[in-house]
N, C-alpha and C positions, 0 to 999 in steps of 0.2 A: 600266908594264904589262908583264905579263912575256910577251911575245912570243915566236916561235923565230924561226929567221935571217928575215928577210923575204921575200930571194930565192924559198927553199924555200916558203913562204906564200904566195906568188905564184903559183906554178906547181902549186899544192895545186886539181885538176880537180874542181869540186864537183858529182859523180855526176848529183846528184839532180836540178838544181836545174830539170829538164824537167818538175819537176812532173807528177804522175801527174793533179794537177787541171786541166792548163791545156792537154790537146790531145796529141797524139803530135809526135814530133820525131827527126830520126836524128841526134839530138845523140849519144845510145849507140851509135851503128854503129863508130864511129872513135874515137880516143886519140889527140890532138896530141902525136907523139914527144917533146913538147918540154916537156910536160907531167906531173908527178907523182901518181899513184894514188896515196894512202893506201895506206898498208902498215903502217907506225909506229904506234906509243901518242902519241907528240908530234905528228903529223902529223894524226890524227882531234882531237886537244885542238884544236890551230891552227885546225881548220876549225870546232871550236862557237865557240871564241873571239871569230874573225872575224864570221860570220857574226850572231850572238846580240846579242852584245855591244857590236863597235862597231856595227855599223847593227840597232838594236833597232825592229822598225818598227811604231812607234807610227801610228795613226789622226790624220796631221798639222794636221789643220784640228780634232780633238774640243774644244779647250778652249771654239773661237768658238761651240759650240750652247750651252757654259753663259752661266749667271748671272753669270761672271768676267768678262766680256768685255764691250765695250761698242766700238761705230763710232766714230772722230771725224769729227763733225757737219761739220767743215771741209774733209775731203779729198775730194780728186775721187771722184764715182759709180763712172767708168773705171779709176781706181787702187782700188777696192773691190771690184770684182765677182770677182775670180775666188776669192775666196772667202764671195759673197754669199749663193751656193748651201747650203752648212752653217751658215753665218750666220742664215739663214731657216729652216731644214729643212726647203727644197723636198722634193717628190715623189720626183723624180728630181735629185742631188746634181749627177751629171755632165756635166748640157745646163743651161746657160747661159740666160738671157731671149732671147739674142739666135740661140739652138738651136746655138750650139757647145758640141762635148764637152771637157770639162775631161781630160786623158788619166789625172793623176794623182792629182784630187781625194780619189777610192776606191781606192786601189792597196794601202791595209793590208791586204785579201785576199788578194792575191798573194803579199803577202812576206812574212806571217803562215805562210803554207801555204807557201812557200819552206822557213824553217825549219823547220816540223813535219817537210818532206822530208828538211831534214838532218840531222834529228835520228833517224828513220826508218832512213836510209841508217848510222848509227854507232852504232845499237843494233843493228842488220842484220849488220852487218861487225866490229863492235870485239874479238870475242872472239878474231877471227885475225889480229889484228896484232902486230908483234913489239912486247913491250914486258913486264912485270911485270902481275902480276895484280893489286896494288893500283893500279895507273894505270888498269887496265881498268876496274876498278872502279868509280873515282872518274868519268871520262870515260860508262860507263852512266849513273851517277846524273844526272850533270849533264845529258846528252840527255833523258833523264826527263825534267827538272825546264826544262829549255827546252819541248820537248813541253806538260807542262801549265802554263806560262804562257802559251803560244802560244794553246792551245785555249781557256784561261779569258779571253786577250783577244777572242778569234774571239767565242766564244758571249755574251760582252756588247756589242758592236760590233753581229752579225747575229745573234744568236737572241734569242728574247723572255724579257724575266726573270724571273729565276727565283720562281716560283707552286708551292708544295708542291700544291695542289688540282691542278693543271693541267700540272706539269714534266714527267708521260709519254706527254702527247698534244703539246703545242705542239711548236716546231720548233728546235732550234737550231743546229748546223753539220755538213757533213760530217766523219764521223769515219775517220780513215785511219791503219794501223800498218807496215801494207808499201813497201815500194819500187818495186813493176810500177805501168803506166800502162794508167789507166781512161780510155773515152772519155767516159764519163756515171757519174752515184753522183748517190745523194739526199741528203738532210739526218738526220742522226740527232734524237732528242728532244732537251728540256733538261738530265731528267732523265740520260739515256746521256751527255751529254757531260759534266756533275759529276762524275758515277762512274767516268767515265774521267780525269778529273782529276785526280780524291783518288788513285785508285790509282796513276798516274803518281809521284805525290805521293811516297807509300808505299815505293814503289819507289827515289823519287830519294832518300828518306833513308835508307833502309837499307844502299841502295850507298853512296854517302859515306861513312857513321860505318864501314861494313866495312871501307873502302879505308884507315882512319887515316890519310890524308892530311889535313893543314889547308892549304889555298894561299892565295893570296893573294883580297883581298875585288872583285877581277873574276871568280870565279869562285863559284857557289853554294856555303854551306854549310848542315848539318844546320840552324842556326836560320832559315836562309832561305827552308826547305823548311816548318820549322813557322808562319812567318810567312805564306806563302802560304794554308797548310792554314787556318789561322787567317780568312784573307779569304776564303778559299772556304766556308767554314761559316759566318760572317756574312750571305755574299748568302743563302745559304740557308735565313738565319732560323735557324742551328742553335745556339742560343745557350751550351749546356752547352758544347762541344764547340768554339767561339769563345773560351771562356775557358781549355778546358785546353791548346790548342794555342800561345796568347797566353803562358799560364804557361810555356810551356816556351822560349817565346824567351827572356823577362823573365829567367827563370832565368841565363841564356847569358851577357845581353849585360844594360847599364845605359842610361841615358839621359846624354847627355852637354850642358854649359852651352853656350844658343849666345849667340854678344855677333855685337853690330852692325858690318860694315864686314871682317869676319872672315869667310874661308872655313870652312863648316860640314860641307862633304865631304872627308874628306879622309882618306887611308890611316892615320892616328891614332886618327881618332876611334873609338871602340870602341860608339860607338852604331849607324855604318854597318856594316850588313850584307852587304852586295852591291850594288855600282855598277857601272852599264850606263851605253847609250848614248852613246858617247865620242864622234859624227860630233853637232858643232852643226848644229840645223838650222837653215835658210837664211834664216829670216823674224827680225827681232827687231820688240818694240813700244818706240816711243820719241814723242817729242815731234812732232806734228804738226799748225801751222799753232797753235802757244801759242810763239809769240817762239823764241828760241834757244835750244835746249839748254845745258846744262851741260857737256855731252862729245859730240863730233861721232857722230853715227850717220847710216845711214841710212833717211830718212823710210820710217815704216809706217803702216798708216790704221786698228789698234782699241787698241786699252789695256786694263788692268785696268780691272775698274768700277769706282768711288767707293765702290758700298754696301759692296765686299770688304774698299778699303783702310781705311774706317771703324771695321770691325771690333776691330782693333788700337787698341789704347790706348797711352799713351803710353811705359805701365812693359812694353812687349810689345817684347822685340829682334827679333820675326819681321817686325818690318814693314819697319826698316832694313836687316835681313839679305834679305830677298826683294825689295825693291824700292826703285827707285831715285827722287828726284824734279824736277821739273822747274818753274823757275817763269815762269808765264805773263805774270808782270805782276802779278796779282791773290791769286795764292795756291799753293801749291805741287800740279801733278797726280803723280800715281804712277802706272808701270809695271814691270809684270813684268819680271823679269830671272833670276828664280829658274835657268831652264834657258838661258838664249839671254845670258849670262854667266860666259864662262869665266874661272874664278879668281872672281868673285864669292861668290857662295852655295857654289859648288863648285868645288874642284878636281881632280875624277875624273869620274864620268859626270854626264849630264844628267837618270839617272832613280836609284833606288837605291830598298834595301829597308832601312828604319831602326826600331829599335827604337820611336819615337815613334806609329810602328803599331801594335804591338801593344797597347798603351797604349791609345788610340783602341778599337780591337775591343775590347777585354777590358771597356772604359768602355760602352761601344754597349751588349753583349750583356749587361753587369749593368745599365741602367736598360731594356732593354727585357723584364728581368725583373721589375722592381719592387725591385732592390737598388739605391735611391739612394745610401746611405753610402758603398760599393763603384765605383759611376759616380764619384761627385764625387771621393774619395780617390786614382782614377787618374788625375782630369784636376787634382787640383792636382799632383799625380808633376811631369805633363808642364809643367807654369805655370811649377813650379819651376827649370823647365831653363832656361823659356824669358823668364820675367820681372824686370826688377834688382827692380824691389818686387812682393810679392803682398799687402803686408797690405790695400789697400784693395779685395778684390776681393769681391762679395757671391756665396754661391754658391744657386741655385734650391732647390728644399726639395719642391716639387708633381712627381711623376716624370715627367709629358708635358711640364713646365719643364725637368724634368734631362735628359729626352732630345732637345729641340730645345739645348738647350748645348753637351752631347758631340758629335754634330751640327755644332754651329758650330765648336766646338773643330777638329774633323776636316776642315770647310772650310778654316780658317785654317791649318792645318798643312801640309796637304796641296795645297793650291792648284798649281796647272800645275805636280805631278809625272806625270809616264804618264797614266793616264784616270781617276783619282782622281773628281773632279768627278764627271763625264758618267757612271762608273755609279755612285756614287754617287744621283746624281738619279733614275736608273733604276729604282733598286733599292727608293728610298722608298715607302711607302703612303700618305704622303700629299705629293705632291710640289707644290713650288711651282707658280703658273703664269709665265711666264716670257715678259717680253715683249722684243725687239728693236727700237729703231730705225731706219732704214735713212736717212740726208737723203740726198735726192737734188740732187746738186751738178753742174752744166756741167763742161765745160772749160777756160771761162772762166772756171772759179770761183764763180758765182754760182748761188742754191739754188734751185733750181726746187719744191723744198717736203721731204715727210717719210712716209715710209711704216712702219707697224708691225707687225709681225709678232708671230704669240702662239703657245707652246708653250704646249698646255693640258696639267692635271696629268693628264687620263688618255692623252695624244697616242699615234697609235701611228708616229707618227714619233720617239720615243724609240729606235726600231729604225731600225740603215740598211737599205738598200736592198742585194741582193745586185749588185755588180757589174756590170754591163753586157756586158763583153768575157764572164765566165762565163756569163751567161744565154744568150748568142749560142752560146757551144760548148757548151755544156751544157742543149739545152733541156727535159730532164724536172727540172731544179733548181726550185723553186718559191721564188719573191722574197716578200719580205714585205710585206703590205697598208700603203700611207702614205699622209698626207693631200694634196693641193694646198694649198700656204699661199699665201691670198692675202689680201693687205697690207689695212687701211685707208689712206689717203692722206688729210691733212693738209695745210692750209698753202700751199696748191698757185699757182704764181703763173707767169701768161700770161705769155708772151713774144712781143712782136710781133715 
């Protein structure tokens, strides 16, 4: 990773990070002498760098509200609940059954709108720093282009999805470009925050390709700008305009073979576009309470579901390349390792923007035209990459057939990257309904019965909840209406 001296990146005072959304502070009154202001072109790059890239802050619990994810039935209730709350799609995420606040269950708000600050702060300042104009450049765009993934994470997290009939009345997030601090602000539309997006969008590739810099693939480029643009005109149903932005990556970049047991991330491959997230995060899923693992971990209490890993066929390298197995005794279970496998699936970040996306969109937005030929021909592209044999594969021919495929395709490819899934699911019109388990297990180990939980396909718990610590400082913010989910209960056994 091409870092600058450390030291220097240490002592790099990140202005902003008082957030103009989260209260006043005389964090700005003073400058720890000891401390470094940006000045420098290298010194603003160091600070998107850090900030963006290695801790890219993903919505950490999103994967457990999908369909990917399942409880093991065996481990303790107490070793389950602190993320039982997203698990269910409680009301309220970060009160607990037992009315404790979970502190960080919801903290993606915070450091989502973190970076937008920083990003704020070095599109604010960058043009007076010492350095070359094509560094400036390049360093605008990139802000941009953190900027509107920030925003397009925010607005699928807390705003409601995106509805062409409805995107300029409903509600999606606060929209901020300045550096002063607010005590209060409201929510802008759906529609204002798309528009702010693309154009961010626009922005970040224009300054790029100006800058003729190429860097290295931790840092955005033009095709990663059209990859974005590409997904953001997909959630929007905008399907013309899905395929020419997709064309322009495919143009760019290729699709690269993946094999099983092989790192698939990796500064070579010419399929990766932009790899983030370099900080593993702290949870893995692994074997629990099915005999011994294969490789020592430590114990977690959900897995991959079954129906996911079933998916994969036998001629599929994505299933040995994402996942690892374990055998219980009886038959082999699988878990995730996609991201929470360093050097496995990847040897650079844990999230990344890869051509097998564009692929995907450009398949999506032709069968949601009625070009079946077009859909299927892009998902055998991607098969091709991905499978040692394709000849036995049958492909759909009825277009609501082709488009539940690409679909599955887009499951199976994209499973526990970033939030793939969960908007995904979001975003469908006709979305599954979706049910959770929950066993409830002693301490002692023993099951006191089974409770289930149901996301239904029109839920409006598909939306979080804004924050808690914001609604407190922020009381003109209006949170978004969700259900109480409360369980059926199963199975239920006395205990004298």
């Amino acid at each position: 990773m091409d870092h600058l001296n450390k030291k220097n990146m240490k002592k790099l005072i990140y202005i902003v990070m008082l957030l103009p959304f989260f209260g006043c502070s005389n964090f700005l009154d003073e400058v720890d002498q000891d401390k470094l202001v940006p000045e420098k072109t290298d010194q603003f790059a160091a600070l998107l760098l850090k900030e963006f890239n290695a801790e890219y802050p993903i919505f950490r619990t999103v994967d457990y509200m999908t369909d990917n994810m399942i409880e093991d039935p065996k481990a303790l209730s107490s070793a389950k609940n602190s993320m039982k709350t997203t698990f269910t799609w409680q009301r309220e995420i970060e009160i607990d059954e037992e009315g404790n606040q979970l502190s960080t269950i919801n903290d993606a708000w915070q450091k989502m709108y973190e970076d937008v600050a920083i990003a704020n702060y070095v599109l604010n300042l960058i043009d007076g720093a010492d350095g070359t104009q094509e560094e400036k450049d390049f360093i605008k765009g990139e802000a941009y282009f953190i900027r509107a993934m920030s925003y397009f994470n925010l607005v699928n997290l807390y705003g409601q999805p995106y509805n062409s009939a409805t995107a300029n009345a409903e509600l999606g997030v606060p929209l901020r470009e300045g550096i002063g601090v607010e005590v209060s602000y409201s929510r802008n539309t759906v529609a204002e925050c798309y528009a702010f997006i693309e154009s961010d969008l626009t922005n970040a590739k224009q300054l790029i390709q100006k800058s003729g810099l190429v860097k290295s693939k931790w840092h955005p480029s033009s095709a990663s700008c059209d990859l974005l643009m590409s997904r953001v005109k997909l959630y929007q149903a905008k399907w013309d305009e899905t395929i020419s932005n997709a064309n322009a990556v495919i143009a760019k970049a290729g699709l690269s073979r993946m094999t099983a047991n092989v790192p698939f991330i990796t500064a070579g491959n010419s399929e990766v576009l932009y790899s983030y997230y370099t900080v593993a995060p702290l949870m893995k899923l692994i074997s629990s309470g099915f005999g011994t693992p294969t490789v020592a971990y430590t114990v977690a209490e959900y897995y991959a579901n079954k129906e996911l890993i079933n998916l994969y066929d036998a001629n599929d390298n994505r299933k040995d390349s994402f996942f690892k197995a374990f055998d219980d005794g009886t038959g082999r279970f699988y878990y995730r390792t996609k991201k929470y496998e360093p050097n496995y699936f990847t040897s650079m970040g844990y999230a990344n923007f890869r051509v097998a996306e564009a692929y995907l969109n450009r398949a999506e937005a032709y069968a949601q035209k009625g070009d079946v030929a077009n859909a299927i021909n892009d998902i055998k592209a991607l098969q091709a990459s991905r499978y040692s044999n394709v000849s036995g594969i049958v492909y759909p021919t009825d277009p609501q057939e082709v488009l539940k495929y690409v679909l599955t395709e887009r499951r199976k490819e994209l499973c526990f990257e970033d939030h793939h899934r969960w908007f995904d699911l979001r975003r469908m019109k006709n979305r599954p309904e979706i049910k959770h388990v929950f066993s409830l297990v002693g301490d002692d180990g023993r099951k006191i019965g089974t409770e289930t939980y149901t996301l239904f396909s029109d839920d409006k718990n598909y939306t979080l909840p804004i924050p808690l610590k914001e609604r407190e400082n922020n009381p003109i913010i209006r949170n978004n209406e969700r259900y109480e989910k409360i369980p059926s209960i199963d199975n239920v056994i006395i205990i004298n």
